[in-house]
C-alpha positions as CSV (number, residue, x, y, z in Angstrom):
1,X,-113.5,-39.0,15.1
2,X,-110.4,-40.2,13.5
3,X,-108.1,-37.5,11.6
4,X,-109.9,-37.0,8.0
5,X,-106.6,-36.6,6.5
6,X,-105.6,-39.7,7.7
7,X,-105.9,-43.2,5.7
8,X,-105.2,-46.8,7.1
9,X,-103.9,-49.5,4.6
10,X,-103.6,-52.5,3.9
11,X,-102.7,-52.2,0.2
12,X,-99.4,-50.8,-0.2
13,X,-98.2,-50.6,-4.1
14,X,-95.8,-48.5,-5.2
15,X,-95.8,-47.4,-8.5
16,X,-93.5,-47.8,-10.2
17,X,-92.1,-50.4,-8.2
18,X,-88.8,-49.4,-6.3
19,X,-86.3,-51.0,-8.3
20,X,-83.4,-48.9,-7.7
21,X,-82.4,-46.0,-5.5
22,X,-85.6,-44.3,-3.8
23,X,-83.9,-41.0,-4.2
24,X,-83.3,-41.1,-8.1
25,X,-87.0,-42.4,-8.3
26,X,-88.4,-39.4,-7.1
27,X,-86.3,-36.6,-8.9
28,X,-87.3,-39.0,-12.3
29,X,-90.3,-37.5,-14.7
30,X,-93.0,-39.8,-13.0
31,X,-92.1,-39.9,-9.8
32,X,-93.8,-42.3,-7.3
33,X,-97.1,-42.8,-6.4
34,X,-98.4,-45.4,-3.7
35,X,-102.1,-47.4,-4.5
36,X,-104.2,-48.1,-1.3
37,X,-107.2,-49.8,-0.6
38,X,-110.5,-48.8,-2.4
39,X,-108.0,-47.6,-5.6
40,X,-106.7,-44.6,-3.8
41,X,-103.9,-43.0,-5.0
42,X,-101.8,-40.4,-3.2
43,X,-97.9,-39.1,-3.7
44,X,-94.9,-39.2,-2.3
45,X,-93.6,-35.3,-2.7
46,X,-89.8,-35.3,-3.8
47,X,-89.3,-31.9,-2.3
48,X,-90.2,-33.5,1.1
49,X,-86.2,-34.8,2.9
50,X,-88.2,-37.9,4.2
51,X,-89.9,-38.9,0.8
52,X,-87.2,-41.5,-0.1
53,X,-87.6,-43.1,3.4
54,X,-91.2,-42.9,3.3
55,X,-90.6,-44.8,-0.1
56,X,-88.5,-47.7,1.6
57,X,-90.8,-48.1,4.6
58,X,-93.8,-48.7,2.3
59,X,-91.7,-51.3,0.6
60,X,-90.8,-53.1,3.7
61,X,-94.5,-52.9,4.6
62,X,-95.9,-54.2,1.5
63,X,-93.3,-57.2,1.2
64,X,-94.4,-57.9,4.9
65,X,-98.3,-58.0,4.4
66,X,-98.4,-55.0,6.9
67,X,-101.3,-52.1,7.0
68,X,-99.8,-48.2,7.0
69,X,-100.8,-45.1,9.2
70,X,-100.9,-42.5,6.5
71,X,-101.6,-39.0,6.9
72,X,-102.1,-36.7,3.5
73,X,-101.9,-33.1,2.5
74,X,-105.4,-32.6,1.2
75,X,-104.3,-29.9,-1.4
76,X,-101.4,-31.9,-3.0
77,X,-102.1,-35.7,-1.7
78,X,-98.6,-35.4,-0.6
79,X,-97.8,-37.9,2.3
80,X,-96.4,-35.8,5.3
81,X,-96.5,-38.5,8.1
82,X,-96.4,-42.1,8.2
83,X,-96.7,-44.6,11.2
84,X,-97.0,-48.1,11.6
85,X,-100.0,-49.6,13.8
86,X,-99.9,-52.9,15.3
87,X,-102.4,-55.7,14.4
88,X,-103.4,-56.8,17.8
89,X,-105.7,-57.7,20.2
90,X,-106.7,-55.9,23.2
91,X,-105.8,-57.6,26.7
92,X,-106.7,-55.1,29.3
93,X,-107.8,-51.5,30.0
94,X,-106.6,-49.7,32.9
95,X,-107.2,-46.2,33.9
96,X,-103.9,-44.0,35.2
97,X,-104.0,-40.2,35.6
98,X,-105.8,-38.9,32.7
99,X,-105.5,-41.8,30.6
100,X,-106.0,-45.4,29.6
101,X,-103.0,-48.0,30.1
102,X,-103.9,-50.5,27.0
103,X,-102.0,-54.2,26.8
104,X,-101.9,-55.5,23.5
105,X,-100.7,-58.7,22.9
106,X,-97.5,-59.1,21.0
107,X,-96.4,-56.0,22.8
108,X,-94.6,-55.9,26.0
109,X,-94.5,-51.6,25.6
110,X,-96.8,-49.1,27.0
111,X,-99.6,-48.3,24.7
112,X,-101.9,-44.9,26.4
113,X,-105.1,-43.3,25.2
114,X,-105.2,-39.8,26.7
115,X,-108.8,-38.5,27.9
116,X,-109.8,-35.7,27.2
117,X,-109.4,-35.2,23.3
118,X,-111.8,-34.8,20.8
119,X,-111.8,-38.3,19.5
120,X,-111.3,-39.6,23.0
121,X,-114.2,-41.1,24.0
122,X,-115.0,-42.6,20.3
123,X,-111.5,-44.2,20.4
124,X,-112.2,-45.9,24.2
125,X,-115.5,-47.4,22.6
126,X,-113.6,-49.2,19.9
127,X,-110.9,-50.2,22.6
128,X,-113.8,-51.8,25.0
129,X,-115.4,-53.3,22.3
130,X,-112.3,-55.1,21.2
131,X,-111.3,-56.3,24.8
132,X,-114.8,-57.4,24.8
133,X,-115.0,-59.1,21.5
134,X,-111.2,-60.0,21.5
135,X,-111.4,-59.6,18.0
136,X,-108.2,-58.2,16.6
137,X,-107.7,-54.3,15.6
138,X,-105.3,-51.8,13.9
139,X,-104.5,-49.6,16.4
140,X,-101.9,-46.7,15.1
141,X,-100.1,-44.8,17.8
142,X,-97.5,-42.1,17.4
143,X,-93.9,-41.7,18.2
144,X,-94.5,-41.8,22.2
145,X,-96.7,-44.3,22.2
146,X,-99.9,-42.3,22.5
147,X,-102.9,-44.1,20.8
148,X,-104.3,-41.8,18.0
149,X,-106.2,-44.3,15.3
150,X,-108.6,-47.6,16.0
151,X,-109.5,-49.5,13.2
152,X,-111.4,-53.0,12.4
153,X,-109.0,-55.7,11.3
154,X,-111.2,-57.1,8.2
155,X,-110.2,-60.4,8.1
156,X,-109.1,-63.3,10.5
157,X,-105.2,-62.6,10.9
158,X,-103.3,-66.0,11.4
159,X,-100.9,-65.3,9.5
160,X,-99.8,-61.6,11.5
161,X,-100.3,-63.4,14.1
162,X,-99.8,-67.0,14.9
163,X,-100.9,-68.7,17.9
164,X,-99.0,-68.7,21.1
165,X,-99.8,-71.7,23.5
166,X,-100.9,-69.8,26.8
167,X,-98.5,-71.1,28.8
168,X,-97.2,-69.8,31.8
169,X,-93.4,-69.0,32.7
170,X,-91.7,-71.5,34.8
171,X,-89.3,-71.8,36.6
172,X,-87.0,-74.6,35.7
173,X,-86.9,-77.6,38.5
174,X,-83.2,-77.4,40.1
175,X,-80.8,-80.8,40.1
176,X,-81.2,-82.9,43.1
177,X,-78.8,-81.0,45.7
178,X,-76.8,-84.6,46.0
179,X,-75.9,-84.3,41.8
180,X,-75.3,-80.3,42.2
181,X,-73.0,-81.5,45.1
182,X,-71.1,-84.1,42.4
183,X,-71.2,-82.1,39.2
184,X,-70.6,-78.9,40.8
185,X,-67.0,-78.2,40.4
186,X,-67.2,-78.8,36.7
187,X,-70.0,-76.9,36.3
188,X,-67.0,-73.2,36.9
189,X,-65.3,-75.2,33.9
190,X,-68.4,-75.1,31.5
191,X,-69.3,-71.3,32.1
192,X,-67.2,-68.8,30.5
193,X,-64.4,-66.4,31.4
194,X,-65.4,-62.3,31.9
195,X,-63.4,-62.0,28.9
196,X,-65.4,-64.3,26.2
197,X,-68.3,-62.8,28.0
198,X,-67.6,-59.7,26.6
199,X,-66.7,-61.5,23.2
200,X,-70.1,-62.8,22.8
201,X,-71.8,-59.8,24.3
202,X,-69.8,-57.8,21.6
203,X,-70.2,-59.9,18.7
204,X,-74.3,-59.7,19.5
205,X,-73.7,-56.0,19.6
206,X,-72.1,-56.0,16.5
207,X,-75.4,-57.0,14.9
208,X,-77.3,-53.7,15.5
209,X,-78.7,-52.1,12.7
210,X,-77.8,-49.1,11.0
211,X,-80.9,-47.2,11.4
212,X,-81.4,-45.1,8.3
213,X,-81.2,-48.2,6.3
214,X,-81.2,-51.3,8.8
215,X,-80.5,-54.5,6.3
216,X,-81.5,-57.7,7.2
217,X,-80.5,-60.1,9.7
218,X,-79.5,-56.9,12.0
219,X,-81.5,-56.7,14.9
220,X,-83.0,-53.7,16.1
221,X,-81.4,-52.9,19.4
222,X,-81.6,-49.4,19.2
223,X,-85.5,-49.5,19.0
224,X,-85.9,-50.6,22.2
225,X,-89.9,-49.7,22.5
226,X,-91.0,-53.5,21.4
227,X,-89.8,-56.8,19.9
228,X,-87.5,-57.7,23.1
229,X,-88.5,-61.4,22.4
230,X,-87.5,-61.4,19.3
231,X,-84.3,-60.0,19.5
232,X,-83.7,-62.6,22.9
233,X,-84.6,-65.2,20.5
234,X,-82.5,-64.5,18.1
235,X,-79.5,-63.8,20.4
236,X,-80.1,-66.8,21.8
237,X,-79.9,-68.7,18.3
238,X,-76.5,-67.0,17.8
239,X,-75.5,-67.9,20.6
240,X,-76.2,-71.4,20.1
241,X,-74.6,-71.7,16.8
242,X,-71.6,-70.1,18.7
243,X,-71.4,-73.6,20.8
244,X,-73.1,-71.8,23.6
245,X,-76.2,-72.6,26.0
246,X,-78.0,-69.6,26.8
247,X,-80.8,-69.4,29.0
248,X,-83.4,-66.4,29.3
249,X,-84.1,-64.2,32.6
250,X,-87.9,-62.5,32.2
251,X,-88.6,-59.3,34.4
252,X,-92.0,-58.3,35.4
253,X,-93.4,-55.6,36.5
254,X,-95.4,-55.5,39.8
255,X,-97.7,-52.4,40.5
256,X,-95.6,-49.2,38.3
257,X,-95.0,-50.5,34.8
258,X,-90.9,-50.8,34.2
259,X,-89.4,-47.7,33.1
260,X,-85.8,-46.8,31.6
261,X,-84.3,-44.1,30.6
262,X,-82.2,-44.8,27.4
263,X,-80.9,-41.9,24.4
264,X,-82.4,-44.3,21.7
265,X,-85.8,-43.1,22.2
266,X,-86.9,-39.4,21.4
267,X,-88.9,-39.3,24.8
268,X,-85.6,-40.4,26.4
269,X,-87.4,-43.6,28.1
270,X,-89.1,-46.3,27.6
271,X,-92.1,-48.5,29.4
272,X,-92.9,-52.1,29.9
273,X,-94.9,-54.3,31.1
274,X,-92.3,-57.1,31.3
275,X,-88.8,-57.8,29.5
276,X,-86.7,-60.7,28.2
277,X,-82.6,-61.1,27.7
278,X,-80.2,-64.0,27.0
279,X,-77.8,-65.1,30.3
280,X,-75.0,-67.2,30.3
281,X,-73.2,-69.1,32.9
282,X,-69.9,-67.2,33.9
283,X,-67.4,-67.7,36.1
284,X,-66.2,-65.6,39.0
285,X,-65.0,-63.5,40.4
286,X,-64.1,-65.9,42.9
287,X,-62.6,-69.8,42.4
288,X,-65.2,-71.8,41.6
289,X,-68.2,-69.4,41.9
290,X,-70.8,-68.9,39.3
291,X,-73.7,-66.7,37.9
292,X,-75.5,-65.8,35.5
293,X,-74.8,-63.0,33.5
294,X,-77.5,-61.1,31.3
295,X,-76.6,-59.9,27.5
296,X,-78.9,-57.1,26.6
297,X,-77.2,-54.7,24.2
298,X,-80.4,-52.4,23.9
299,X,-79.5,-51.5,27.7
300,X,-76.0,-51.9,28.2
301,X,-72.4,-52.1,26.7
302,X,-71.5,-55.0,28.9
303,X,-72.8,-57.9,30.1
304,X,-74.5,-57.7,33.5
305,X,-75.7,-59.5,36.7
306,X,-79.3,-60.1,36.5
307,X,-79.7,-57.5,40.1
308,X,-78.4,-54.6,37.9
309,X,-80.3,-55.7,34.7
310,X,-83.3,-55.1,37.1
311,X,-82.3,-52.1,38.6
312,X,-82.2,-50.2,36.0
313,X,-85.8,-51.4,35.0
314,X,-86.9,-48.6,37.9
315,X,-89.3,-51.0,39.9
316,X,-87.8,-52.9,42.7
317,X,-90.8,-54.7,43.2
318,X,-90.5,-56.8,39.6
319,X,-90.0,-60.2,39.6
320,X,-87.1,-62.1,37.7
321,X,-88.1,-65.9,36.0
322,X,-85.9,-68.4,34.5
323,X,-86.4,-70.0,31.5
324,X,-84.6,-71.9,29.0
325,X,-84.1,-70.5,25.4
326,X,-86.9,-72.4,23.6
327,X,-89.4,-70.2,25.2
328,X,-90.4,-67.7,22.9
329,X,-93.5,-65.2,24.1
330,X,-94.3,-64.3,27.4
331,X,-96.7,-66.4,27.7
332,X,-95.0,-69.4,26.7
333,X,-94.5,-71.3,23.4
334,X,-91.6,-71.7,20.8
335,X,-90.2,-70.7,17.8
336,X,-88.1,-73.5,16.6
337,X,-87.6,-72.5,13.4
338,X,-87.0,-68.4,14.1
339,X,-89.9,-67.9,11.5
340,X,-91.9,-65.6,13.9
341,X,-88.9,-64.1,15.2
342,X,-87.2,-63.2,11.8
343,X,-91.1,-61.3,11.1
344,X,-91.1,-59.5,14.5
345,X,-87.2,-58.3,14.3
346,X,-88.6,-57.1,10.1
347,X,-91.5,-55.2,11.8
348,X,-89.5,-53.3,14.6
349,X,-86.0,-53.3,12.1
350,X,-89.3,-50.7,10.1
351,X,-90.0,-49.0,13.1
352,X,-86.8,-47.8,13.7
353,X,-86.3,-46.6,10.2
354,X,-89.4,-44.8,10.6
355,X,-88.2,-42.9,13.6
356,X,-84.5,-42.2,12.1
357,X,-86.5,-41.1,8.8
358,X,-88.8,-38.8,10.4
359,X,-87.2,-37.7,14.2
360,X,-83.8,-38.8,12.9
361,X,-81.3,-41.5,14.3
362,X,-80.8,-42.3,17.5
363,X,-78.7,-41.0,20.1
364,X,-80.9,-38.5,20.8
365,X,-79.1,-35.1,22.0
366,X,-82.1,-34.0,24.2
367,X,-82.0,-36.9,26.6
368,X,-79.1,-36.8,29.1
């Protein structure tokens, strides 16, 4: 039975509007209230620390069309917790040790309903019936991932989510060996020295986002739950503009989901079902020898060779695929115009100032 002092949203209007600091809004003589669906009206408590970033993550939300997680002191009407779900639909169900593994698309994380709760077994019925259906839902989970809140998504949601082309990854078909034989000495001359490596690998670094206020373009490295393909894509597009030609390297898991342990997440780790970074073509260490390096800042403070990108991805079973840096979504398709990307990295650039707000900003001083 889902929490009765909980309320899921899809109307998000602040009133009055924020128009200036949230902060000063608060302390003022009306303070701020937040409409939701069906005319409810509930409060954002200025004696409450997180109130002002409660304030801007509704904001975000409501400029972005997104639904809220919302849980309410019943005496005062106070918010005290806010979360935000993914619109999504369910791809599988698997059954680990005392829970359910659920894949959502447009999520390469680990999303688990534990058994053995009260509202348990009524939140695995709306699950199955979704996979079933494969109509879309509002599933809200908290801050390690665990699946508390399944709701009906009302309406069809193109918009949230557009349509991926289910195509499959592929591996690019290699030059005839004769033309690799011909071109390959100038190929060491096209890749890049260690040192601009670590030029472009900072200057993609340097885009991280402040997480108590995380202003737009940043991307959201130091989330590093969700949105990988996004922040690849966007890389990628910086990259270009930069004169480069990135590629992509995808990692998937085989049997034991991926797991890595990382200070940027309050559990100290993270899970995946698969992963995606930018590689360039560098040169080295010897005359004339080549690879392909991997730039993922939400892992590393360097750029790496794809076999330690997957080693520290804790399955030695995954499997690395090669694409070029059109591809988008696991799946397959593009995103020629960053449109979808630019909405995913606004969605998980929210997320993390949810969890700075509310668990405060990352590095986390529990993890080692």
């Amino acid at each position: 039975m889902p929490n009765q002092n909980a309320v899921v949203s899809r109307t998000i209007r602040l009133d009055p509007p924020l128009d200036r600091a949230p902060g000063e809004m608060l302390r003022g003589e009306r303070g701020v209230s937040v409409e939701l669906e069906g005319g409810r009206r509930v409060r954002l408590d200025p004696a409450n620390a997180r109130s002002a970033g409660f304030a801007q993550v509704l904001d975000g939300l409501s400029k972005q069309g997104l639904p809220v997680y919302l849980e309410v002191d019943p005496a005062t009407e106070a918010i005290t917790r806010l979360l935000i779900p993914h619109i999504a639909r369910v791809i599988s169900i698997t059954s680990s040790e005392g829970a359910l593994d659920v894949e959502l698309d447009r999520s390469h994380g680990r999303h688990v309903l534990p058994l053995g709760q009260p509202d348990s077994a009524d939140l695995e019925r709306q699950l199955r019936e979704a996979l079933k259906s494969g109509a879309p839902v509002i599933v809200s989970e908290d801050d390690a991932h665990n699946i508390i809140d399944v709701r009906e998504f009302p309406s069809a949601p193109e918009g949230l989510l557009p349509p991926f082309p289910p195509v499959a990854l592929r591996e690019p078909k290699p030059l005839p060996l004769i033309w690799r034989w011909i071109c390959w000495p100038w190929w060491w001359f096209c890749c890049l020295s260690k040192t601009k490596a670590q030029q472009v690998f900072d200057a993609m670094a340097a885009t991280s986002c402040n997480p108590l206020t995380v202003p737009a373009p940043c991307i959201p490295f130091l989330y590093p739950d969700d949105g990988c393909w996004a922040r690849a894509h966007e890389m990628c597009r910086l990259m270009i503009n930069m004169g480069l030609s990135p590629r992509k390297v995808w990692i998937d898991h085989s049997g034991p989901l991926l797991h890595v342990n990382t200070r940027n997440n309050p559990q100290c780790y993270v899970e995946w079902g698969w992963h995606v970074a930018p590689t360039l073509c560098v040169r080295g260490p010897k005359l004339f020898q080549t690879r392909r390096m991997v730039i993922d800042p939400s892992l590393f403070t360097t750029p790496v060779s794809e076999s330690t990108w997957k080693g520290v991805q804790g399955n030695p079973n995954a499997t690395l695929t090669h694409t070029d840096a059109s591809q988008f979504w696991h799946g397959g398709g593009t995103d020629p115009t960053y449109a979808a990307s630019n909405a995913i990295l606004a969605q998980y650039r929210l997320a993390l100032q949810n969890r700075a707000n509310q668990v405060g900003p990352p590095p986390y001083a529990n993890c080692p």
